[in-house]
C-alpha positions in Angstrom: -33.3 -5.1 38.6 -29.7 -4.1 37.2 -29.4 -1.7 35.1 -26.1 -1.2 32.1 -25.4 1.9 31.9 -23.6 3.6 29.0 -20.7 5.4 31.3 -20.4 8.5 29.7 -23.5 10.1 31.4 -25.7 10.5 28.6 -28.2 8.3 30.3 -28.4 5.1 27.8 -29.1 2.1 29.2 -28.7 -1.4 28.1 -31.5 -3.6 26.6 -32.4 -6.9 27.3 -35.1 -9.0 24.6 -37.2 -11.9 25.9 -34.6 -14.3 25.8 -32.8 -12.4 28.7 -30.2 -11.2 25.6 -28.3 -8.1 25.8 -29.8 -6.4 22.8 -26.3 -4.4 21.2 -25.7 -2.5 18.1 -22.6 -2.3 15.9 -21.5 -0.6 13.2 -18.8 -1.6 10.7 -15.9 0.2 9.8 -13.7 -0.7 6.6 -9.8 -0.3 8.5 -9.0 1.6 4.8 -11.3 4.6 5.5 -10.8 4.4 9.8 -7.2 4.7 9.4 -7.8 7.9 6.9 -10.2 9.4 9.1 -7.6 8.3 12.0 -4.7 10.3 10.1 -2.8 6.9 9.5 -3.8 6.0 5.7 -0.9 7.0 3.2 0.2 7.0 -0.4 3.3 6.7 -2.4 3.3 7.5 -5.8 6.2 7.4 -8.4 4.4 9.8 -11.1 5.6 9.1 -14.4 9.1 7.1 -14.4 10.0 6.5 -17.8 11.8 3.2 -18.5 15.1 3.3 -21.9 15.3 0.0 -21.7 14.5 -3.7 -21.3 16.2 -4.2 -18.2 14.5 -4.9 -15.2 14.1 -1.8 -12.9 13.6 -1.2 -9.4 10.0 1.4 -9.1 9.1 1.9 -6.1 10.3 0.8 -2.1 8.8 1.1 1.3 11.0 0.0 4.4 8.7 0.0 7.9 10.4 2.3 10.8 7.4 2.3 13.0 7.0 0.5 15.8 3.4 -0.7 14.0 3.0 -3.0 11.2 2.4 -1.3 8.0 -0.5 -2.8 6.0 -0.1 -2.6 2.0 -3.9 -1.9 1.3 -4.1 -1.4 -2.1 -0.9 -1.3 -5.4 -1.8 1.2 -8.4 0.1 0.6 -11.6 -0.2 2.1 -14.8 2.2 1.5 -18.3 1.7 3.3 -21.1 2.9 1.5 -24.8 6.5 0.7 -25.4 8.6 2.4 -28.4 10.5 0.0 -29.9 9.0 -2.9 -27.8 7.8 -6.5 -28.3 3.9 -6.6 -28.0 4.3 -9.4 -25.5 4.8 -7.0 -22.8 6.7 -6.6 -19.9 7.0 -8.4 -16.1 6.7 -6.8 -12.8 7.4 -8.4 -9.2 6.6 -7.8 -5.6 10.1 -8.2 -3.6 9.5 -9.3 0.1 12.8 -7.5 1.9 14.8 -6.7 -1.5 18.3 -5.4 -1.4 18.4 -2.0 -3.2 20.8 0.6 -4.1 20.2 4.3 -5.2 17.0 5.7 -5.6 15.0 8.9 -5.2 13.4 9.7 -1.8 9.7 9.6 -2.2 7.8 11.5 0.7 4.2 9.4 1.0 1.1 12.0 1.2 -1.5 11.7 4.0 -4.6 11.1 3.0 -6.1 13.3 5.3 -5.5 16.3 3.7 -6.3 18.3 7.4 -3.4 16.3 8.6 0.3 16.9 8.9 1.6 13.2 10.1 3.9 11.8 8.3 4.9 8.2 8.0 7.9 6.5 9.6 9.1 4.9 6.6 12.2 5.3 4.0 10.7 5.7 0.8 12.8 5.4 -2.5 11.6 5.8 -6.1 13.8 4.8 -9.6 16.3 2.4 -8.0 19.8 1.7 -9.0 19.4 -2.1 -8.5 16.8 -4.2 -6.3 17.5 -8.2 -6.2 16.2 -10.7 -3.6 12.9 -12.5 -2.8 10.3 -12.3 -5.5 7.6 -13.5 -4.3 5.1 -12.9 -7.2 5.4 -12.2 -11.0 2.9 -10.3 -13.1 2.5 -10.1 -17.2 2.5 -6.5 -17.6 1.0 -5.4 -21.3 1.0 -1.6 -22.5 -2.3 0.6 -22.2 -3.5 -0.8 -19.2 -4.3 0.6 -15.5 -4.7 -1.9 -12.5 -5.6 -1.4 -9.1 -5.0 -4.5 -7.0 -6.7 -4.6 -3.6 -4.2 -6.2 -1.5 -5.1 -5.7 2.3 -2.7 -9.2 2.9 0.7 -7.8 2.9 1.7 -6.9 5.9 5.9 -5.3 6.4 6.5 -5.3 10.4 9.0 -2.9 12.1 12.3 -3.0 9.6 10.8 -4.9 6.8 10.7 -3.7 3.3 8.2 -4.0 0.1 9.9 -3.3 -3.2 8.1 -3.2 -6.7 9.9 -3.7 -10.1 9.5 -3.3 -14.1 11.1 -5.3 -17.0 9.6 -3.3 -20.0 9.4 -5.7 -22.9 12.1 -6.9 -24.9 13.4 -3.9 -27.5 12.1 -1.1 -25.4 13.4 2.2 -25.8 10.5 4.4 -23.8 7.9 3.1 -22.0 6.4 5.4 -19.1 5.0 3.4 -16.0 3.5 5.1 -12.6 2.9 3.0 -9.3 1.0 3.6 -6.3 1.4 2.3 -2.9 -1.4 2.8 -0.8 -0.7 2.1 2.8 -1.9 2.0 6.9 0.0 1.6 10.2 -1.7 -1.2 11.9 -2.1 -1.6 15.9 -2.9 -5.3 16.6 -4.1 -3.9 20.0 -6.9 -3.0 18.3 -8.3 -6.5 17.2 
């Protein structure tokens, strides 16, 4: 008879049911709370940015400087109402490698709160100008708070993700606040 053993010594061995199958447990993981538990789940938020007036604005942008993907798990935006602005609302777009200039350097938090990693990424807030690929448009409308579970967008090693606002037309105040919420990826692991 063979025997599967475990290899760390503890003395498990494998089973096998009547249909001569190895007999195996799992358990499932979400990569969100892994990578948190792992010290590799970050977020950047802008706080309260507020917007003067109806020109379109460059929030928030993350540029990759790992040697791992990054992994855009989940976007947070809030607005708040406009003074002086249409009712229509506003737009905001997902760049895919924007050209920026100026900005505030955002430092992303761990997650972890035991941990002191950082992550390998230039992160810029309130951006002179960002122009390039959009890749999606959203309606934005005042009073609202969205979290959008993304988990597809993926920015490899020197790649960047950028986030505008256009606060609707007439605007003369209108606070926003976005939230990047991000893991490194190692493919090795799939």
């Amino acid at each position: 008879m063979t025997v599967i053993k475990d290899g760390k010594g503890r003395g498990f061995v494998a089973a096998v049911n009547s249909d001569k199958e190895l007999t195996t447990r799992s358990t499932i993981v979400e990569q969100r709370l892994a990578s948190a538990l792992d010290q590799n789940y970050y977020e950047a938020s802008t706080g309260q940015i507020i917007l003067t007036n109806a020109n379109e604005t460059g929030i928030i942008y993350i540029k990759n400087l790992n040697s791992l993907d990054i992994v855009i798990d989940r976007v947070f935006y809030d607005i708040w109402s406009s003074t002086g602005g249409d009712a229509n609302g506003g737009i905001l777009k997902y760049y895919k490698n924007p050209t920026i200039t100026g900005g505030t350097i955002l430092t992303p938090i761990n997650t972890n709160f035991g941990s002191v990693l950082s992550a390998n990424v230039t992160s810029l807030i309130s951006l002179t100008t960002i122009t390039g690929i959009v890749w999606w448009t959203a309606l934005i409308t005042p009073l609202m708070s969205i979290p959008s579970d993304e988990g597809r967008i993926v920015v490899p090693t020197n790649s960047s993700f950028g986030i505008s606002i256009q606060a609707p037309t007439g605007n003369t105040s209108m606070k926003v606040s976005i939230n990047i919420a991000f893991f490194m990826f190692d493919k090795e692991l799939l």
